[in-house]
C-alpha positions as protocol buffer text, in pm:
chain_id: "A"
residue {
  index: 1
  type: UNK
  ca { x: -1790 y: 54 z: -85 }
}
residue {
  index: 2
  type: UNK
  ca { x: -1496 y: 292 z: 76 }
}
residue {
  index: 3
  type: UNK
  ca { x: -1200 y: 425 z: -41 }
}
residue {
  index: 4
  type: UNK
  ca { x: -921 y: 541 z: 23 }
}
residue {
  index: 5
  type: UNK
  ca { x: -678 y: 808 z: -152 }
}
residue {
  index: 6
  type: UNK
  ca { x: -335 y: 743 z: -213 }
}
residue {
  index: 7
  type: UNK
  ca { x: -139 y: 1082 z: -258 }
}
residue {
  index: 8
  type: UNK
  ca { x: 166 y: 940 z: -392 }
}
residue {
  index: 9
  type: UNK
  ca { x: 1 y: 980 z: -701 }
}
residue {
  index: 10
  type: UNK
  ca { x: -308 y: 1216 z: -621 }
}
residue {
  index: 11
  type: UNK
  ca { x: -266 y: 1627 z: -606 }
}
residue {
  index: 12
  type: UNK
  ca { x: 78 y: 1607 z: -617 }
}
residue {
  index: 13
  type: UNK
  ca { x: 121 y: 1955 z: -728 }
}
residue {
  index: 14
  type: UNK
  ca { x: 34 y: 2089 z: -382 }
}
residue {
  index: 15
  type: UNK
  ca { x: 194 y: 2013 z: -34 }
}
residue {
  index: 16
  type: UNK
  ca { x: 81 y: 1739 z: 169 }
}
residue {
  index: 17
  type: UNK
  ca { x: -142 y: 1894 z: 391 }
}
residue {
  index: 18
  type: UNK
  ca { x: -350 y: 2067 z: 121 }
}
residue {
  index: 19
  type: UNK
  ca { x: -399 y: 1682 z: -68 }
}
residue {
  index: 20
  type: UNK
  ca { x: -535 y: 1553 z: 251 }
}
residue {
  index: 21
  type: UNK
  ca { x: -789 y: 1841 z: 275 }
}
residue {
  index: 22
  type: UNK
  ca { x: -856 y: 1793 z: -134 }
}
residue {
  index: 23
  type: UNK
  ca { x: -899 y: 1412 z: -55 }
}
residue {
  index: 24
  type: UNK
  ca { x: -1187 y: 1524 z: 177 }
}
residue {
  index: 25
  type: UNK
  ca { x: -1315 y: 1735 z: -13 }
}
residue {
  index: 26
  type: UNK
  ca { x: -1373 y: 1474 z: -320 }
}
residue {
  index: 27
  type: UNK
  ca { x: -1525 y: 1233 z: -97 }
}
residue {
  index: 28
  type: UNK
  ca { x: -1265 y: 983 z: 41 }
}
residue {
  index: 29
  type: UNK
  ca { x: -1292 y: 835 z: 343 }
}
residue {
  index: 30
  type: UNK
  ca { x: -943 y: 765 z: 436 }
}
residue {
  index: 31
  type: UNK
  ca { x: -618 y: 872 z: 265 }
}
residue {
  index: 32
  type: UNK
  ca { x: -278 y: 667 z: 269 }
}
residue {
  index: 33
  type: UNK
  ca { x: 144 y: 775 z: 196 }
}
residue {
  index: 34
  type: UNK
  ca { x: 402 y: 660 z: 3 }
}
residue {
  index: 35
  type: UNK
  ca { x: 677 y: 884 z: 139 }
}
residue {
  index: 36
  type: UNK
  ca { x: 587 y: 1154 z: 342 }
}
residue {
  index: 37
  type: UNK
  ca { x: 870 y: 1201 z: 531 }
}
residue {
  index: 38
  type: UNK
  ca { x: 949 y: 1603 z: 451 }
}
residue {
  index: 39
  type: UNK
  ca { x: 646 y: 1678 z: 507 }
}
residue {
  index: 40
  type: UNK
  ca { x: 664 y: 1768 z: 940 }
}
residue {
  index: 41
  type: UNK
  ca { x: 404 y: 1557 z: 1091 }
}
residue {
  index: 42
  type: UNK
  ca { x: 218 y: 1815 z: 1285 }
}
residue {
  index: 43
  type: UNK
  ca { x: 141 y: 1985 z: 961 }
}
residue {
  index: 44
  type: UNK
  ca { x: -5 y: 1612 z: 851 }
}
residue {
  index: 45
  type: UNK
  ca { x: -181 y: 1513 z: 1149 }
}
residue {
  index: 46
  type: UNK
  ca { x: -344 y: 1859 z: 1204 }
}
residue {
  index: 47
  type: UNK
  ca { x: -513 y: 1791 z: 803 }
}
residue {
  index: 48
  type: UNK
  ca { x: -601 y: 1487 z: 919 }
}
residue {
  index: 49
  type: UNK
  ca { x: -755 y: 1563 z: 1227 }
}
residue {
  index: 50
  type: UNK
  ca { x: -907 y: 1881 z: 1040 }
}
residue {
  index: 51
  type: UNK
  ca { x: -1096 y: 1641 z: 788 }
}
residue {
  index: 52
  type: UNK
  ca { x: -1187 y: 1350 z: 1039 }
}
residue {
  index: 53
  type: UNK
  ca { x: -1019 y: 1113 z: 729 }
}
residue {
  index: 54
  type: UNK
  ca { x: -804 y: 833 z: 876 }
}
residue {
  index: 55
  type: UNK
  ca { x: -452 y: 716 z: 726 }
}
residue {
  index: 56
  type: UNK
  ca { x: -440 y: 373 z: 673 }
}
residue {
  index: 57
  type: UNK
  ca { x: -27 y: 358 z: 643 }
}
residue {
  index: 58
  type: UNK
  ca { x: 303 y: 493 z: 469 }
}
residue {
  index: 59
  type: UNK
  ca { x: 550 y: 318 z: 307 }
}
residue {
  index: 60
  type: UNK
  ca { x: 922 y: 251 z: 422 }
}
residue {
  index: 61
  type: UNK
  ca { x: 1175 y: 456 z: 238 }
}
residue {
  index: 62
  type: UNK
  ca { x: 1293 y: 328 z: -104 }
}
residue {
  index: 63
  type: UNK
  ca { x: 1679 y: 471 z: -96 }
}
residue {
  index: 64
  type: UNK
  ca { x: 1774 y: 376 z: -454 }
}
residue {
  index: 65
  type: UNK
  ca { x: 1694 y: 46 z: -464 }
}
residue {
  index: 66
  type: UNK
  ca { x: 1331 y: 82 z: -457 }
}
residue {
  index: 67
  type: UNK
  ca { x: 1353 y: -59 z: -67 }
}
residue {
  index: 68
  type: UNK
  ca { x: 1554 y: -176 z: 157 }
}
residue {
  index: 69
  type: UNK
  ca { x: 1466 y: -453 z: 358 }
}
residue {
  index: 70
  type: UNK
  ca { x: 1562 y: -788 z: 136 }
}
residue {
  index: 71
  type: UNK
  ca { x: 1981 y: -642 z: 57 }
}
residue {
  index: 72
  type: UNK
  ca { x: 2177 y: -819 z: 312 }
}
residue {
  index: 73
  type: UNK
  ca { x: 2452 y: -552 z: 339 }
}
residue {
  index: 74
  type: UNK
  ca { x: 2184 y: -259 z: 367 }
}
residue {
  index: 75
  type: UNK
  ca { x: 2032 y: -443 z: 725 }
}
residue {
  index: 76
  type: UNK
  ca { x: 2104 y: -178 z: 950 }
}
residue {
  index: 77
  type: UNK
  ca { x: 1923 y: 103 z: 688 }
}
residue {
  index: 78
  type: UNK
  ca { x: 1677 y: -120 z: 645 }
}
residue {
  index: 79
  type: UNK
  ca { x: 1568 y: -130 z: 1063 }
}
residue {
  index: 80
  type: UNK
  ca { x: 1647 y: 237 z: 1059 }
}
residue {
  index: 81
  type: UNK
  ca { x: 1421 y: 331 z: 783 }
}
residue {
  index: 82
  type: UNK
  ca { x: 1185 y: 61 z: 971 }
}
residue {
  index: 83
  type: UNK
  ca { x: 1188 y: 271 z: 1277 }
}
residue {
  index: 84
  type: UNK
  ca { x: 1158 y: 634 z: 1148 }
}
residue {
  index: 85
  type: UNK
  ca { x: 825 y: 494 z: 896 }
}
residue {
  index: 86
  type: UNK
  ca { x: 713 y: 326 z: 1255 }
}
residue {
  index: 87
  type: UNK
  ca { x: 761 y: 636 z: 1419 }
}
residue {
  index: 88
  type: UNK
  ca { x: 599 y: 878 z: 1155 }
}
residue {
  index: 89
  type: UNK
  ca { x: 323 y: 613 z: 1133 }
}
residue {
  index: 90
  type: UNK
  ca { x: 263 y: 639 z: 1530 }
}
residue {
  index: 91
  type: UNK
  ca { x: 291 y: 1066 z: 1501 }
}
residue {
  index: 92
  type: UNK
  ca { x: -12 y: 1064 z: 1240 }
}
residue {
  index: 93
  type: UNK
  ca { x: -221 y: 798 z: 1413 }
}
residue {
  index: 94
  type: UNK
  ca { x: -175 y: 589 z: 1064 }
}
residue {
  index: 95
  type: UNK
  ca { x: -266 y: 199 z: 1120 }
}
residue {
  index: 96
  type: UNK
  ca { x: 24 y: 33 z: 869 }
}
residue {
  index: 97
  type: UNK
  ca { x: 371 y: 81 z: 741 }
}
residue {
  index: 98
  type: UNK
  ca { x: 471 y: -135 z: 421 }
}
residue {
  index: 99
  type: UNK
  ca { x: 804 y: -233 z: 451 }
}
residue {
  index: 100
  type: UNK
  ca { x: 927 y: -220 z: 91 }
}
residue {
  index: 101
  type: UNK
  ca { x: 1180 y: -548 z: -24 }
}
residue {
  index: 102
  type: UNK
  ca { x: 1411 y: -365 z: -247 }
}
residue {
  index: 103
  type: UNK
  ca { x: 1552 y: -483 z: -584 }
}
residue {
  index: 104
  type: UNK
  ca { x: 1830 y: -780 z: -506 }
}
residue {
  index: 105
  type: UNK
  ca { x: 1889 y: -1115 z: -606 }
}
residue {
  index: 106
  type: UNK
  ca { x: 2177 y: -1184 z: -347 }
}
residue {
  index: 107
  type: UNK
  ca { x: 2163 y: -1517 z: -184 }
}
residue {
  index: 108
  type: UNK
  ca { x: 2083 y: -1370 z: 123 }
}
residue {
  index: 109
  type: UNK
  ca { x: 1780 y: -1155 z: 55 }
}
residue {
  index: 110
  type: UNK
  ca { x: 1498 y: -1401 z: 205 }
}
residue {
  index: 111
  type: UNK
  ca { x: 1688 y: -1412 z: 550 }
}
residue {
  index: 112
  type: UNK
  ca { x: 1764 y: -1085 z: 582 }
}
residue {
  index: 113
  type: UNK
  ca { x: 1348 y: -978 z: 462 }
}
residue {
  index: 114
  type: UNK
  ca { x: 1218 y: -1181 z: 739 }
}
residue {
  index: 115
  type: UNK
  ca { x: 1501 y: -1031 z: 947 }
}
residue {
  index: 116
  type: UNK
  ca { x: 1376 y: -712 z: 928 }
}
residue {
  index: 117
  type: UNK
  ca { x: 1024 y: -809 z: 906 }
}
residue {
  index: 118
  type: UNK
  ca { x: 1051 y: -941 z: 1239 }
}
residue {
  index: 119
  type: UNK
  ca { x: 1187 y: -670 z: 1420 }
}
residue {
  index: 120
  type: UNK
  ca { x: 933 y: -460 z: 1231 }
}
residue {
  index: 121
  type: UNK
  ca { x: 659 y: -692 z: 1363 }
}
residue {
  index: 122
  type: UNK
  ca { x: 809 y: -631 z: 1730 }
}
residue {
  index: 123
  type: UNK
  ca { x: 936 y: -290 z: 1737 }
}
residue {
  index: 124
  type: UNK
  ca { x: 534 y: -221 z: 1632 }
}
residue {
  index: 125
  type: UNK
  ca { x: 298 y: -457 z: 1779 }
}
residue {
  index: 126
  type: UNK
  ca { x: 25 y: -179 z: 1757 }
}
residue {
  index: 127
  type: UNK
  ca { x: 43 y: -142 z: 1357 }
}
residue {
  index: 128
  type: UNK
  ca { x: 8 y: -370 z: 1107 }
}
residue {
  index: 129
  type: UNK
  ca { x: 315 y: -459 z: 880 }
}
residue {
  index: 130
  type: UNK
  ca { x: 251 y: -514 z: 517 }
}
residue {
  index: 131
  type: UNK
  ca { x: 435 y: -675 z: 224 }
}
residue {
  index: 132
  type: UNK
  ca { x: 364 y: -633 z: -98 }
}
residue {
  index: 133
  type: UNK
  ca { x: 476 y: -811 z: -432 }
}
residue {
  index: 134
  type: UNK
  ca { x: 559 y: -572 z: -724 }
}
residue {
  index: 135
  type: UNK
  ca { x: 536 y: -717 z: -1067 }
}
residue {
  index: 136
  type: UNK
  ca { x: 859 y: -734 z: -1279 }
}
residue {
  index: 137
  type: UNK
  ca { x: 761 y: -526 z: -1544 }
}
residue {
  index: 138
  type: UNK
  ca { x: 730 y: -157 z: -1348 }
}
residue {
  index: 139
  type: UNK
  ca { x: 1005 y: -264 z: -1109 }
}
residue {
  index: 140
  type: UNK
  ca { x: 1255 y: -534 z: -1296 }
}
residue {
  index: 141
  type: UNK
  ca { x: 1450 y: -726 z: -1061 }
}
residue {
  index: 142
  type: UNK
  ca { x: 1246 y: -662 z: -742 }
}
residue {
  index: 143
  type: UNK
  ca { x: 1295 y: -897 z: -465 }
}
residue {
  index: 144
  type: UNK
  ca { x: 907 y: -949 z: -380 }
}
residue {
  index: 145
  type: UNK
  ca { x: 683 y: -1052 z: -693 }
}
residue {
  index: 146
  type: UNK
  ca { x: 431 y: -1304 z: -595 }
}
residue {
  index: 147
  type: UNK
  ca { x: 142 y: -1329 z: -355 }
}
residue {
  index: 148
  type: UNK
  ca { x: 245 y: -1693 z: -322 }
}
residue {
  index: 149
  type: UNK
  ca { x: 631 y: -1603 z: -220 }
}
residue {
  index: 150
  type: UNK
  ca { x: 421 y: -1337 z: -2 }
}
residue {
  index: 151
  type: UNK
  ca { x: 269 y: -1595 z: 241 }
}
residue {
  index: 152
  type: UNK
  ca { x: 591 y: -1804 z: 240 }
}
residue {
  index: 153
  type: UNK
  ca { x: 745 y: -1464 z: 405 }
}
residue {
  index: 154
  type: UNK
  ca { x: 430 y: -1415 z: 609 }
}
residue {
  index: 155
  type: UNK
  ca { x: 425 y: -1792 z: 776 }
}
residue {
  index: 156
  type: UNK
  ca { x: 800 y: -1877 z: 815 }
}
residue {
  index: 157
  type: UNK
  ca { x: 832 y: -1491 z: 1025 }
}
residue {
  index: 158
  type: UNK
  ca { x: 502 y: -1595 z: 1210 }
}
residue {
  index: 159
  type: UNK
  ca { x: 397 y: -1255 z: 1352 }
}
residue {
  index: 160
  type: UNK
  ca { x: -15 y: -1175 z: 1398 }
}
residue {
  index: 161
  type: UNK
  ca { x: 72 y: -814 z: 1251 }
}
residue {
  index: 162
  type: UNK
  ca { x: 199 y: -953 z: 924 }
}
residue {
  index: 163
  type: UNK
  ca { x: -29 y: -925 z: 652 }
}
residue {
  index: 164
  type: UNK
  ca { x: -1 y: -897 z: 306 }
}
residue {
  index: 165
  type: UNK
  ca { x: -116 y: -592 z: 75 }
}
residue {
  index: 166
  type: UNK
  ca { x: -304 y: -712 z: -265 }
}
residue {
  index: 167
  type: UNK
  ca { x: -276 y: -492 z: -517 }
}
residue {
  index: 168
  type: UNK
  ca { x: -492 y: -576 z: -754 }
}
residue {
  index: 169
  type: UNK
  ca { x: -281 y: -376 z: -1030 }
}
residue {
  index: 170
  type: UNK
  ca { x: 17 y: -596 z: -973 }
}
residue {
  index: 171
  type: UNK
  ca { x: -128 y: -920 z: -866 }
}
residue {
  index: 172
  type: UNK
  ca { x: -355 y: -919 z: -1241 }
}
residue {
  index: 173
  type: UNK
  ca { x: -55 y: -849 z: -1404 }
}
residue {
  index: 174
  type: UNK
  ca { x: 176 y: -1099 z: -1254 }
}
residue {
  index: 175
  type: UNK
  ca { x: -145 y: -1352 z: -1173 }
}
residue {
  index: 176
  type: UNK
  ca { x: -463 y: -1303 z: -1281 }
}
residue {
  index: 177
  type: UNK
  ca { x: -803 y: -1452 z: -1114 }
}
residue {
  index: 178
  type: UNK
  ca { x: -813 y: -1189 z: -883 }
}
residue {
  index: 179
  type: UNK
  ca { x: -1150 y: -1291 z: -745 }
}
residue {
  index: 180
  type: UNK
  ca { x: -1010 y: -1651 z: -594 }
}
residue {
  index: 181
  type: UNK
  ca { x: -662 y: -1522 z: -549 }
}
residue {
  index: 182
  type: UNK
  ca { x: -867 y: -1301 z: -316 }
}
residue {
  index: 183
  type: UNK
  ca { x: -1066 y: -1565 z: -159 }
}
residue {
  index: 184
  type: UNK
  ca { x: -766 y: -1785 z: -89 }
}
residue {
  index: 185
  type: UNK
  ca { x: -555 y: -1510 z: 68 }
}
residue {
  index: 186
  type: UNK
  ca { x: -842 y: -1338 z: 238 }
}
residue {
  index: 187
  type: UNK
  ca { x: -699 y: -1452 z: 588 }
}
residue {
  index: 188
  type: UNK
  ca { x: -339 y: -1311 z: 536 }
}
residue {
  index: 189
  type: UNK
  ca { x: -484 y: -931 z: 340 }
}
residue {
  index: 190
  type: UNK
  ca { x: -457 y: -667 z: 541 }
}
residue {
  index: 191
  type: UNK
  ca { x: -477 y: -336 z: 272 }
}
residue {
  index: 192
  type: UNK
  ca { x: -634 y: -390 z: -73 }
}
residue {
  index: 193
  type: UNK
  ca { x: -531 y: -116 z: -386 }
}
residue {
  index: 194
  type: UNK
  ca { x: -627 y: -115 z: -720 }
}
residue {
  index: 195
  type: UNK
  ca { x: -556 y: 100 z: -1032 }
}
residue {
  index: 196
  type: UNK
  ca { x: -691 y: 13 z: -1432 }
}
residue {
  index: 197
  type: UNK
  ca { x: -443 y: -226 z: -1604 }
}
residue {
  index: 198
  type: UNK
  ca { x: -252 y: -268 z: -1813 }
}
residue {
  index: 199
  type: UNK
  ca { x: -180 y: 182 z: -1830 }
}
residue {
  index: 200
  type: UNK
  ca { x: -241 y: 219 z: -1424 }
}
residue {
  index: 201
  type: UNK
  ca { x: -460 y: 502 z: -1472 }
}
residue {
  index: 202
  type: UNK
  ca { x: -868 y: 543 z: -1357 }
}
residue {
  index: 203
  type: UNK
  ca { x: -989 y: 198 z: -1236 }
}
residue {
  index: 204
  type: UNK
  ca { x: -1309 y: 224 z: -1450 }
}
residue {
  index: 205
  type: UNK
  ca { x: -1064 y: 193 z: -1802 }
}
residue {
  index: 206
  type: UNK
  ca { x: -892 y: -155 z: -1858 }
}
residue {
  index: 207
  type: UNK
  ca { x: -918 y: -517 z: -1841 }
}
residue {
  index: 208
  type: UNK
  ca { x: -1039 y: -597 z: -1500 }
}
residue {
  index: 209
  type: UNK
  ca { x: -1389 y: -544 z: -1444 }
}
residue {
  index: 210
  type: UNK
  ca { x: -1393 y: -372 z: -1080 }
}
residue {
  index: 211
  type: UNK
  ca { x: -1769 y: -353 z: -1120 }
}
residue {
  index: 212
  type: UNK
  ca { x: -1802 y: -704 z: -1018 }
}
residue {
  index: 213
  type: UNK
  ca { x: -1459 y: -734 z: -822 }
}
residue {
  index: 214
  type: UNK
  ca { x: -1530 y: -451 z: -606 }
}
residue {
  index: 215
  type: UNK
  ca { x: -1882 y: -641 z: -490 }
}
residue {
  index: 216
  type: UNK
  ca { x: -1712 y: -996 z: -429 }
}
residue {
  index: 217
  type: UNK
  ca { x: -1454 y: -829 z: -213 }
}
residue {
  index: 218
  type: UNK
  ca { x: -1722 y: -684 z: -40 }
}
residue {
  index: 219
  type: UNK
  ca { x: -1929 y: -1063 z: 14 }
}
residue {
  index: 220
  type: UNK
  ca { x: -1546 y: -1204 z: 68 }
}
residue {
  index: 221
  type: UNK
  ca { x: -1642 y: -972 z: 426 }
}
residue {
  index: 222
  type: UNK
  ca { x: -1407 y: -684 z: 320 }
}
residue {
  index: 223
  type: UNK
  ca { x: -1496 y: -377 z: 468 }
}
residue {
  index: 224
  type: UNK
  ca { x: -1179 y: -121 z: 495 }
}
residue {
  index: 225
  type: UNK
  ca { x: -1127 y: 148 z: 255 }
}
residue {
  index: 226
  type: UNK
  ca { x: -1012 y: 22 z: -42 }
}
residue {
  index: 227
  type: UNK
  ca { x: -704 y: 240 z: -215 }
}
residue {
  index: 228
  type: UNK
  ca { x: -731 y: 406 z: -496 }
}
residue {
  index: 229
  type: UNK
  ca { x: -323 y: 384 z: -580 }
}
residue {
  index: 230
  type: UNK
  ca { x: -323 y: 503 z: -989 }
}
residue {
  index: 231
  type: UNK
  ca { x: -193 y: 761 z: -1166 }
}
residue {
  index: 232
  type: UNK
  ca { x: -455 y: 1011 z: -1277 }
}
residue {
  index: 233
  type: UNK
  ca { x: -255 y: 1152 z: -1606 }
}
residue {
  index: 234
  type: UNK
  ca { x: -332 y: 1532 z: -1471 }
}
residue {
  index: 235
  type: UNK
  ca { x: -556 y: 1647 z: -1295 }
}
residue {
  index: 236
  type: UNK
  ca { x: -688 y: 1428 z: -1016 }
}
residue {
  index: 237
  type: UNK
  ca { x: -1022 y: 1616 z: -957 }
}
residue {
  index: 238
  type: UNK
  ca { x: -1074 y: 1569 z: -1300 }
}
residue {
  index: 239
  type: UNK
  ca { x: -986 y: 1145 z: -1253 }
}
residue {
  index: 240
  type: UNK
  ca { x: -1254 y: 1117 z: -1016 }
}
residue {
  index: 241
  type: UNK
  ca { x: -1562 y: 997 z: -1207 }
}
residue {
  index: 242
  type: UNK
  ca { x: -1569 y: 676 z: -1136 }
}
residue {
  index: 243
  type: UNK
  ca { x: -1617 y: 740 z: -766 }
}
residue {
  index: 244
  type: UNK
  ca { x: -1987 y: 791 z: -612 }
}
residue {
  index: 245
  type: UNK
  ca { x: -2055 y: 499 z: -913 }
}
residue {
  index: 246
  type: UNK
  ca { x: -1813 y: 218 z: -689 }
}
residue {
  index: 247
  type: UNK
  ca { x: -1892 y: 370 z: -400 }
}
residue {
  index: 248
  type: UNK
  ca { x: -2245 y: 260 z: -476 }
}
residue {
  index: 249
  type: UNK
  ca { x: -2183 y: -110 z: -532 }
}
């Protein structure tokens, strides 16, 4: 199996550049972003040319409603945040950009998601566009909360670079039977995290047993890195054990 670092949450006490080298250094194969925006992208792609790791993607900005992209009278922010993440994306070689929903319950949210999803989808033909559903609990009131509501988004704005990222940390909690959840969406996943529930920390503590996820992914024909999107609770070095064991599988 492969993985992928997510240093939203890993070696956060250093700038970016010096967490892409660390993710190198602890044996990742790919790294991704959540917001990496002050960070100038020469300085980014130069770490990530230095360590040969790819970035799989970067999230849109969050503003203070924890996205954008589904509040009706925030559309223009919404494409403009859509365009500088596509941009950034395109300056670091990174292959996705999650456009992040926001928390709204306006009557207009669906139309204007798939609004901005679309011109997402068009303005970057050459990256992939992902959605992802939150669950209530960590983010109350979020637009986006089920893989289900997911697909409806993916199929009504019909675009080939539309996929969906499964989170394994929020789908179990929302969900459950992550294995055939899996199965059935395989066709519309295009990133995979996952992080121990119910505490988000080291995927090797918890209730789902990634020992035999990991390997039915893997048989579902998964190959990409998978990311490793938890919180280590300090030090991330020190997180790391359960790594050359699932990379193993």
């Amino acid at each position: 199996m492969r993985f992928s670092a997510n240093l939203g949450f890993f070696w956060t006490d250093r700038p970016l550049p010096d967490a892409i080298r660390a993710a190198g250094a602890a044996g990742f194969d790919a790294v991704e972003m959540h917001w990496p925006y002050d960070t100038p992208v020469d300085a980014v792609r130069a770490a990530l040319d230095e360590t040969g790791l790819p970035c799989l993607g970067l999230n849109t900005r969050r503003g203070d409603t924890n996205g954008l992209s589904a509040i009706p009278e925030k559309a223009n922010a919404a494409r403009a945040a859509v365009d500088e993440a596509v941009a950034y994306a395109r300056a670091i070689g990174a292959g996705a950009v999650h456009v992040m929903a926001g928390i709204t319950d306006a009557p207009g949210a669906d139309a204007a998601f798939r609004a901005t999803l679309a011109h997402a989808c068009d303005s970057a033909q050459d990256l992939t566009i992902l959605i992802e559903p939150l669950n209530t609990r960590d983010v109350p009131g979020y637009f986006l909360t089920a893989t289900d509501q997911a697909v409806a988004v993916i199929e009504a704005v019909a675009r080939p670079n539309l996929k969906l990222m499964f989170d394994c940390y929020h789908v179990q909690i929302m969900e459950g039977d992550l294995t055939r959840r899996a199965a059935a969406l395989r066709d519309h996943i295009g990133h995979i995290q996952f992080a121990g529930v119910p505490e988000r920390g080291c995927p090797d503590e918890g209730e789902v047993a990634y020992g035999r996820l990991l390997p039915a992914l893997r048989d579902m024909g998964w190959t990409a890195p998978i990311g490793a999107e938890y919180k280590p609770g300090g030090d991330t070095d020190a997180s790391l054990g359960w790594l050359a064991d699932y990379r193993a599988l």
